[in-house]
C-alpha positions as CSV (number, residue, x, y, z in Angstrom):
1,X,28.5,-89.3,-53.9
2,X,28.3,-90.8,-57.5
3,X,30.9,-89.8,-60.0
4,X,29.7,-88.2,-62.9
5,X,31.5,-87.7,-66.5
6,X,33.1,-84.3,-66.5
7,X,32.4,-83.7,-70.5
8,X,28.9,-84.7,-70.1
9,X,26.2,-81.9,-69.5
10,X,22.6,-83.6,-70.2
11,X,21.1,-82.7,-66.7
12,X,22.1,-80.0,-64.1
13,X,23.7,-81.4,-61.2
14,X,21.0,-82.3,-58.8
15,X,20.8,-79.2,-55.7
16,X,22.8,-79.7,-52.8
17,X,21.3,-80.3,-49.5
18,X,22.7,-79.8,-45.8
19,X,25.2,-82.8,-45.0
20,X,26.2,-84.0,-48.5
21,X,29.8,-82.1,-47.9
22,X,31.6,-83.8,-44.5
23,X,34.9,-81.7,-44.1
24,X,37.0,-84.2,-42.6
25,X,39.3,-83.0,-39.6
26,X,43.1,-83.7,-40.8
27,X,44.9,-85.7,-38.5
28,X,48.6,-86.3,-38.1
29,X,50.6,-88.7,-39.5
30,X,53.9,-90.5,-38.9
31,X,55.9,-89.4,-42.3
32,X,57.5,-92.1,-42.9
33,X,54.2,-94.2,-43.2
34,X,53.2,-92.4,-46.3
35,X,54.4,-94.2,-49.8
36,X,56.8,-92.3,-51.6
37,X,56.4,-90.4,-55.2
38,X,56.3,-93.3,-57.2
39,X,59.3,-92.5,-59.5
40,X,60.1,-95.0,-62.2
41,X,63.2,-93.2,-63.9
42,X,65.1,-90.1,-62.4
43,X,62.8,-87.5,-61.1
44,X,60.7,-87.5,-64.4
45,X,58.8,-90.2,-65.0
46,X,55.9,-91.0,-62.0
47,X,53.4,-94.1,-61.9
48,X,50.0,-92.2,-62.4
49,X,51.3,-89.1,-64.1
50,X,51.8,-87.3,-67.6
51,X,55.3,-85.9,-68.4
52,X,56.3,-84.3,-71.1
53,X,59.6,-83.9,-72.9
54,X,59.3,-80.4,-75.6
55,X,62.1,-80.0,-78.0
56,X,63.1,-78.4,-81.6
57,X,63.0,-81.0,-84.3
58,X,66.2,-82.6,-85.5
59,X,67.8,-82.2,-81.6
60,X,67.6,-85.8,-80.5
61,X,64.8,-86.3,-78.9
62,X,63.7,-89.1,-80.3
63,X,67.2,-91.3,-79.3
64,X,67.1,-89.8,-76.1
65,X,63.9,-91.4,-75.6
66,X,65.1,-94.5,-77.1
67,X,68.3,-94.9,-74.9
68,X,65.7,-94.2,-71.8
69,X,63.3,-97.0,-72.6
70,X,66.6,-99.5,-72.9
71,X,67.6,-98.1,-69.7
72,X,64.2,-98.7,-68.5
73,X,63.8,-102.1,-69.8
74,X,67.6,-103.1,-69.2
75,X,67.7,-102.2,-65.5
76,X,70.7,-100.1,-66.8
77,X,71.6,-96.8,-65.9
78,X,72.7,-96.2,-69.5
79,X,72.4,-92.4,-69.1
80,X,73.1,-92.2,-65.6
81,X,69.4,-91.2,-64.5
82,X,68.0,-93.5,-62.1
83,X,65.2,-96.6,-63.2
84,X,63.4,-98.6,-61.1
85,X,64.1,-102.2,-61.8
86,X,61.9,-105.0,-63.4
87,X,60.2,-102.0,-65.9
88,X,58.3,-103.1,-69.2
89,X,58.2,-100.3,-71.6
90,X,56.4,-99.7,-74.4
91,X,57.4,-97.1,-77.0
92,X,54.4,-96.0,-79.4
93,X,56.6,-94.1,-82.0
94,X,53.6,-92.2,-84.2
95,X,56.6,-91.1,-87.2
96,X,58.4,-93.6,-88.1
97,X,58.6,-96.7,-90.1
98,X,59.5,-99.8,-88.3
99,X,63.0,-100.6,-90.3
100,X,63.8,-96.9,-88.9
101,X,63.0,-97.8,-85.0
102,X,64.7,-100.9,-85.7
103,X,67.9,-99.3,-86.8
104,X,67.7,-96.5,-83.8
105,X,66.9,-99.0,-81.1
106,X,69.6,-101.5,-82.1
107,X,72.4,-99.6,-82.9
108,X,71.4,-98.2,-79.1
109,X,71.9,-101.3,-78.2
110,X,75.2,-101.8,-80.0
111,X,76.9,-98.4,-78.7
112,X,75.7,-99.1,-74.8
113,X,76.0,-102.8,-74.7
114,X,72.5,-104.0,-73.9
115,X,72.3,-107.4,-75.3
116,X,68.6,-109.2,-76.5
117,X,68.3,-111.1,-73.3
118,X,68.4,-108.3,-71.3
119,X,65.2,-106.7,-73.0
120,X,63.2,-109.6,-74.2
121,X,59.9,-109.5,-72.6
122,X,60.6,-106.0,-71.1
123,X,60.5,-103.6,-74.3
124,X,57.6,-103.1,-77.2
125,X,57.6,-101.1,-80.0
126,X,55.0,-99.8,-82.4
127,X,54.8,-97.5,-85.0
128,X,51.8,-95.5,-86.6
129,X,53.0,-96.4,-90.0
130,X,51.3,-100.0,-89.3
131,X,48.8,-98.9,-86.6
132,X,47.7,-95.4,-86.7
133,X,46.7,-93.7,-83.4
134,X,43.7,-91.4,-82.5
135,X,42.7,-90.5,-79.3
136,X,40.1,-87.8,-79.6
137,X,38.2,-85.9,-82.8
138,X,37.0,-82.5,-83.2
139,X,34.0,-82.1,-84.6
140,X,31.4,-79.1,-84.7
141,X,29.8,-80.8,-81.9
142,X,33.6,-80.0,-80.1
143,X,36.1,-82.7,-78.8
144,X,34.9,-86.1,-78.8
145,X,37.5,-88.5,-76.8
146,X,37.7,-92.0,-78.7
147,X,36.9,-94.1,-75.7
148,X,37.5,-97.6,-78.2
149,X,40.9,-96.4,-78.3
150,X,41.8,-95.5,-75.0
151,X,40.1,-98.6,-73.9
152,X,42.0,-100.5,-76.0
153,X,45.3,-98.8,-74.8
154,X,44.4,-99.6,-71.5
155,X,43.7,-103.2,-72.0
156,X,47.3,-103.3,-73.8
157,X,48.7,-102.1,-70.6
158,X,47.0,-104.2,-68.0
159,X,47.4,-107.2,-70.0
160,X,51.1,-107.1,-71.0
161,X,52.4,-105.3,-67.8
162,X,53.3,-102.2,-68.9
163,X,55.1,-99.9,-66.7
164,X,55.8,-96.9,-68.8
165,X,54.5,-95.6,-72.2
166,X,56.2,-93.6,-74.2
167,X,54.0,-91.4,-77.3
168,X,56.1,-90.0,-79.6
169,X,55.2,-87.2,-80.9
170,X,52.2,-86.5,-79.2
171,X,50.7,-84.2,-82.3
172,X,50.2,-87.1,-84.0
173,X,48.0,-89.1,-81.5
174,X,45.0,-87.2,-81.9
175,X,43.0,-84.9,-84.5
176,X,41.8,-81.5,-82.5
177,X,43.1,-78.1,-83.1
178,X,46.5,-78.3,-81.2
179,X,46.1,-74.8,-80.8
180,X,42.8,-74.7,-78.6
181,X,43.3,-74.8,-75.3
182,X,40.2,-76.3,-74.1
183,X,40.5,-79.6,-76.8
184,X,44.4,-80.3,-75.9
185,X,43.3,-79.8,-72.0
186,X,40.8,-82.5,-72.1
187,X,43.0,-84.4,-74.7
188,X,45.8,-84.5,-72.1
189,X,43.7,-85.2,-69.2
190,X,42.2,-88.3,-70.9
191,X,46.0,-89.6,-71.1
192,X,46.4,-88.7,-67.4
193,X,43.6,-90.7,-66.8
194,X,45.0,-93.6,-68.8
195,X,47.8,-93.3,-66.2
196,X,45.9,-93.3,-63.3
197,X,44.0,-95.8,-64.4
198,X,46.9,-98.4,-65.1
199,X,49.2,-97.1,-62.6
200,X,51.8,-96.7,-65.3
201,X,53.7,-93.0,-66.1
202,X,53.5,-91.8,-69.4
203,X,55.9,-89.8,-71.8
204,X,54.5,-87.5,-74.2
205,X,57.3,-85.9,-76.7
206,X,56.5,-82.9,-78.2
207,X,57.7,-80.3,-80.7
208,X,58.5,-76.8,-80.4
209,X,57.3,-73.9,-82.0
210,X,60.0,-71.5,-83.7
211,X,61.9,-69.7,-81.7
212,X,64.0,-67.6,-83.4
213,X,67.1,-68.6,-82.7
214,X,66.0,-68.4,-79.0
215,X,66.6,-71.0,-76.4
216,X,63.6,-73.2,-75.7
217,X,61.6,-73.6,-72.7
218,X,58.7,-76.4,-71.7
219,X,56.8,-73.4,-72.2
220,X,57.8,-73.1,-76.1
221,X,55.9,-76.1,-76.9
222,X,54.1,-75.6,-80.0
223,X,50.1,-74.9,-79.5
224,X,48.3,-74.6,-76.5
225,X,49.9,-74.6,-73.3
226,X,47.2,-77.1,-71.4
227,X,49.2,-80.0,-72.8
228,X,52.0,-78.6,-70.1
229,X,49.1,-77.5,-67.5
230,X,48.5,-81.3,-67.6
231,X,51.8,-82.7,-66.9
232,X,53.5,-83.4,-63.4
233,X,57.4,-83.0,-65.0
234,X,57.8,-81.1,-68.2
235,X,62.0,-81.1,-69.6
236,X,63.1,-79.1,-72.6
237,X,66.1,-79.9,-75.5
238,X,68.6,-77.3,-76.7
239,X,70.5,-77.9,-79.3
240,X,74.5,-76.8,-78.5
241,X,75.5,-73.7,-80.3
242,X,78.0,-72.8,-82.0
243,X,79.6,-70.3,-78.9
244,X,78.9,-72.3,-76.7
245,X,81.2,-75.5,-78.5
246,X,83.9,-73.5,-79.1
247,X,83.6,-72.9,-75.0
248,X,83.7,-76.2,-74.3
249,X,86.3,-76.9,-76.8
250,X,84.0,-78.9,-78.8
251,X,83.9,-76.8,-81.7
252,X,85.8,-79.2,-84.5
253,X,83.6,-82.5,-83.5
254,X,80.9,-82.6,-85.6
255,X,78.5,-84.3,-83.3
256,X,75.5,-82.9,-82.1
257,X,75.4,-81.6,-78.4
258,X,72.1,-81.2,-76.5
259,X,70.9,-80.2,-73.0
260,X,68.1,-81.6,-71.1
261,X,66.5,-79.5,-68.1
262,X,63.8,-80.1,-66.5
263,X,62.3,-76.8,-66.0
264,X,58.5,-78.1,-64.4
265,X,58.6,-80.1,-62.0
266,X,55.4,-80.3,-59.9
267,X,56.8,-83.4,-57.9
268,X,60.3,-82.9,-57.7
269,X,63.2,-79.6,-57.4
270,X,63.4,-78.3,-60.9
271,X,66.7,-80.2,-62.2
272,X,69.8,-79.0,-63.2
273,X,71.2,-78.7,-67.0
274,X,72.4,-82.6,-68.1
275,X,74.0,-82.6,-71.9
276,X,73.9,-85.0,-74.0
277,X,76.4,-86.1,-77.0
278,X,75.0,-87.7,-80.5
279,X,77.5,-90.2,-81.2
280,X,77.3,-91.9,-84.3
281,X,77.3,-95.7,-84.1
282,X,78.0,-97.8,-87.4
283,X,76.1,-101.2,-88.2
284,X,77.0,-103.8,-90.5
285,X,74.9,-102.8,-92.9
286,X,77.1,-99.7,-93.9
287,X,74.6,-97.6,-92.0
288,X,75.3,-95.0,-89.5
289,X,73.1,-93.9,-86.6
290,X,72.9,-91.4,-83.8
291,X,72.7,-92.5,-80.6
292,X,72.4,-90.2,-77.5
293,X,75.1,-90.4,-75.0
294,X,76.1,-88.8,-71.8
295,X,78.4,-86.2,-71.9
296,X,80.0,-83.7,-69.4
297,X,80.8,-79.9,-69.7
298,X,84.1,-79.6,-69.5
299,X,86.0,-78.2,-65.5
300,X,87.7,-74.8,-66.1
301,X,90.3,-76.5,-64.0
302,X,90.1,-79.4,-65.8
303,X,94.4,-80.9,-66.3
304,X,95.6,-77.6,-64.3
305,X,97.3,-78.1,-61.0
306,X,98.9,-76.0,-58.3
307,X,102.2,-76.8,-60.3
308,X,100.7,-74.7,-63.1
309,X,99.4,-71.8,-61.2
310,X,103.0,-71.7,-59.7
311,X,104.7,-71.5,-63.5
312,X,101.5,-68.7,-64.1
313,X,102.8,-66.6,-61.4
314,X,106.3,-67.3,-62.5
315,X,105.4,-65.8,-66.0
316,X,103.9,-63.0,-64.8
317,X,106.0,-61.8,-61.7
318,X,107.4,-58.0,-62.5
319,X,105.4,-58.4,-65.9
320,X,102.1,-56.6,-64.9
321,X,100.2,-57.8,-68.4
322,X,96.6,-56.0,-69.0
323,X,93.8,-57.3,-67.6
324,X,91.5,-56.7,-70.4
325,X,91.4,-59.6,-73.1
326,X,91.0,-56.6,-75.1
327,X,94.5,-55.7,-74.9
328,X,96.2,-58.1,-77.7
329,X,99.4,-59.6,-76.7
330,X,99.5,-57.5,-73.6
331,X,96.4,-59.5,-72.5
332,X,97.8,-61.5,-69.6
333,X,95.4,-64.7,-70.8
334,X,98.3,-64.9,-73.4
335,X,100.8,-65.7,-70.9
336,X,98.3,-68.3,-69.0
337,X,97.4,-69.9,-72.7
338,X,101.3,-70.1,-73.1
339,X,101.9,-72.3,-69.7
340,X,98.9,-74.2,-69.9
341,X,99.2,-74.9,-73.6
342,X,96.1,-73.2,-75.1
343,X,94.8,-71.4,-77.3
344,X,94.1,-67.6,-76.9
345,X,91.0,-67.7,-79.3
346,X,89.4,-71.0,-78.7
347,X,89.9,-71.1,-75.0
348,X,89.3,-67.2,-74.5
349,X,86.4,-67.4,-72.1
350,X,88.3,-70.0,-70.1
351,X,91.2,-68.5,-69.8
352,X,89.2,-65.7,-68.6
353,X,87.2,-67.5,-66.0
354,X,90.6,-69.4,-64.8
355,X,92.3,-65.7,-64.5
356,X,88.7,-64.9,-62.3
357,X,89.0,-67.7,-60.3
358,X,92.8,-67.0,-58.9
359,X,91.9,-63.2,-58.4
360,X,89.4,-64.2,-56.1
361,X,91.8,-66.7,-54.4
362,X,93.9,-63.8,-54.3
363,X,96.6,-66.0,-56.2
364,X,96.6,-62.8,-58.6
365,X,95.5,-58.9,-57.6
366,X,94.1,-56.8,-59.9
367,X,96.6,-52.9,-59.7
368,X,96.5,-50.0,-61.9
369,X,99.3,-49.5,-63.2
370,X,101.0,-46.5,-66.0
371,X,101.3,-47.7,-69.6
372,X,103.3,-46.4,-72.3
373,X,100.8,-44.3,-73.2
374,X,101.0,-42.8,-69.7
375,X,97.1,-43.8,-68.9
376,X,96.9,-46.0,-65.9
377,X,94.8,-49.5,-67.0
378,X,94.2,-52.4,-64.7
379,X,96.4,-54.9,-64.7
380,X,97.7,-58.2,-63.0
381,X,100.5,-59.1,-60.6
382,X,101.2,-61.9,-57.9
383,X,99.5,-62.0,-55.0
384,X,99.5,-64.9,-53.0
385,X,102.0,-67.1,-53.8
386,X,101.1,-70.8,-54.7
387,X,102.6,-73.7,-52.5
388,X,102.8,-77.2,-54.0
């Protein structure tokens, strides 16, 4: 049957007749003789897909995207996701000027030791500041698609390679209401057409709305919610807050923390929480630059052995401290904080998960026992003793 433009309405479709439809009978297939998902880095970016990456401003999104295309364009796993190798890349950065990307992308470069060679040929930046983008108008007549600049796009790709484009922010590729969901769903599908079309995947980064104080999802992206509809992997940033650094013991580094989760994933199991650490990176020119990094929560048995669970039972034999951290000294996190060598206030909630973690082992039991005040409370005594 001939194809006919979606968005275009001039004539009813012509009326059916008896054998234009031929339901096919599905036959089996060996598996292993269909292609894979074409994934070109981790389990987010697919040849012939959208993906989009939502996140508060000021988080790091765009250096995260940054240290990805090096990764991509390196052959390095320079964040520990997986890349595909022999990847051209081409970020279209729609915000800033190009002595800013030049100062993000090298002092990437600088802090994870990707050298020029490794890149040349493989990496292409833009910036609207020199050439603006605009993919699609509205006008009273509704969304008009720009097909000049699509087509031009797509020529870009084909002729130069390109594997994977990156649009950031995507707010700033186009001019309808990013609010309506009917001109952001045909805006998106045009870009998921651009992928199909070249075989290349396709990054668009996107902004948030306020939330509040509230953590973000995919689904917090600001506008309409077809631009997500549209996408085959959608991760979201959250910034690190200020609980959650003193739990990892974090709290007196200054550097920005971030997590990334992947929380859409039509392709691929919805992916665990990564973090990321903003280190800051100094050129020669006195400037000093964020640069995303990987970074790892912290064990709660991170340095402690069997040796110190022995020295904790030790302490606490014939002692019976409370069980409550709400107890003060009597708290029996103070005597755990004292062999371990921490602190009782910035390590509370590990101490408390360690003290969790040996009751359940049974290395501890949990017994009332008749305080001064002659009320029984829970408290802690040995239970199974540790061997080394």
């Amino acid at each position: 049957m001939p194809s006919r433009d979606p968005n275009t309405f001039d004539h009813p479709p012509a009326v059916r007749t008896r054998g234009d439809f031929l339901p096919t009978g599905f036959a089996w297939r060996d598996p292993s003789t269909i292609p894979p998902w074409p994934w070109v880095y981790g389990q987010h970016l697919i040849r012939k897909q959208v993906s989009v990456t939502v996140a508060p401003g000021g988080v790091g999104k765009s250096s995260l995207t940054i240290c990805e295309v090096l990764a991509m364009a390196s052959g390095h796993e320079l964040l520990g996701d997986w890349t595909a190798p022999n990847l051209k890349v081409w970020i279209y950065n729609l915000e800033d000027s190009r002595d800013e990307l030049d100062r993000r992308i090298i002092a990437a470069m600088q802090h994870h030791n990707v050298t020029p060679g490794e890149i040349k040929g493989k990496l292409f930046v833009d910036t609207g500041r020199e050439r603006a983008l605009s993919t699609a108008v509205q006008t009273r007549e509704g969304v008009q698609i720009i097909k000049p600049e699509m087509d031009a796009l797509a020529h870009e790709i084909e002729v130069r390679g390109i594997d994977v484009l990156v649009i950031d922010p995507f707010v700033s590729s186009h001019q309808v209401g990013e609010n309506d969901n009917g001109a952001i769903d045909l805006v998106a599908k045009e870009w998921a057409r651009l992928a199909d079309r070249c075989n290349c995947a396709i990054e668009l980064v996107h902004h948030t709305r306020k939330t509040n104080g509230e953590e973000a999802t995919t689904e917090s992206g600001r506008g309409a919610s077809a631009l997500l509809s549209a996408a085959r992997s959608g991760r979201v940033l959250n910034k690190m807050n200020d609980e959650m650094k003193a739990e990892a013991g974090v709290q007196d580094d200054p550097a920005t923390y971030f997590a990334v989760t992947r929380d859409k994933a039509n392709l691929a199991p919805v992916g665990k929480r990564e973090w990321r650490r903003m280190a800051s990176v100094h050129l020669s020119n006195g400037d000093s630059v964020g640069v995303a990094e990987v970074w790892e929560w912290p064990d709660t048995f991170d340095g402690v052995t069997v040796k110190n669970l022995l020295s904790v039972q030790h302490a606490i034999e014939e002692k019976h401290p409370r069980y409550s951290d709400q107890a003060g000294d009597d708290w029996a996190g103070c005597i755990v904080a004292d062999v371990l060598g921490m602190d009782t206030s910035a390590d509370r909630k590990r101490l408390k998960r360690i003290i969790e973690t040996w009751l359940k082992s049974g290395a501890l039991v949990k017994v009332q026992v008749r305080c001064e005040d002659r009320k029984e409370r829970p408290c802690l005594e040995v239970g199974k003793w540790a061997t080394e």
